[in-house]
C-alpha positions as CSV (number, residue, x, y, z in Angstrom):
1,X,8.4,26.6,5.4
2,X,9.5,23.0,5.8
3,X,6.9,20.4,4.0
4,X,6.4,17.5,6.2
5,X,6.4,13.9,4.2
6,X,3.4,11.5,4.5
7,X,3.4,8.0,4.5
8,X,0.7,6.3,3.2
9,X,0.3,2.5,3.5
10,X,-2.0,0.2,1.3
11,X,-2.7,-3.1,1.3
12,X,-3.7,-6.1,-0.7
13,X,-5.6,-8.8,-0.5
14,X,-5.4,-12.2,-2.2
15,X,-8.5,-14.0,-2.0
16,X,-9.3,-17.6,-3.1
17,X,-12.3,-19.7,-3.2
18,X,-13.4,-23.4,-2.6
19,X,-12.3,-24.2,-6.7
20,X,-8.9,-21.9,-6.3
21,X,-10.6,-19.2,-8.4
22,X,-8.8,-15.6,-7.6
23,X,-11.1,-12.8,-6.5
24,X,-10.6,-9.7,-8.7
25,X,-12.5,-6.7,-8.7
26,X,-12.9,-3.8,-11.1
27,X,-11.4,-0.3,-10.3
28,X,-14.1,2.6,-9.9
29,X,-11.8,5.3,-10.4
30,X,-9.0,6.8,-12.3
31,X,-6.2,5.9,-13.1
32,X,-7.4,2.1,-14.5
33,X,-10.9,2.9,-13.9
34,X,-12.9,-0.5,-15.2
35,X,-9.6,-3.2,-15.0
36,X,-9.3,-5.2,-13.0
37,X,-7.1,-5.5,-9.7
38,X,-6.9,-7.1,-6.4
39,X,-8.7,-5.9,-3.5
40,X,-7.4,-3.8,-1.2
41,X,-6.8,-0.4,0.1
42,X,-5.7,2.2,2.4
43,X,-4.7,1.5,6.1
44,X,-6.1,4.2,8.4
45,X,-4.4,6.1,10.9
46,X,-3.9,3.6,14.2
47,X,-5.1,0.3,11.9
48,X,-3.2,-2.4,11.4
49,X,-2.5,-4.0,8.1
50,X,-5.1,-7.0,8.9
51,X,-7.6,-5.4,10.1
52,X,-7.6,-3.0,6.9
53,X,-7.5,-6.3,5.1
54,X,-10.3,-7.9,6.2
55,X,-12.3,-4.4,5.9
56,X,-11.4,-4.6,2.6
């Protein structure tokens, strides 16, 4: 049987405030569960990379 291959794509965002502070969030979940990391995520099937940006 022939195994297919999968792309996943991810994205991330970089996020600034009025004072130029970077938003950072903490990771829920193995692996690097508790550091932190930039937002982001997976894009879904027939989503662009912005809009899974801004849902993230």
């Amino acid at each position: 049987m022939e195994s297919k291959k999968h792309i996943i794509l991810t994205v991330d965002c970089v996020v600034f405030d009025k004072q130029g502070r970077l938003l950072l969030i903490r990771r829920g979940k193995p692996p690097f569960k508790g550091q932190y990391t930039l937002p982001g995520g997976m894009v879904d099937y027939g989503e662009t990379t912005e809009q899974a940006a801004i849902r993230c």
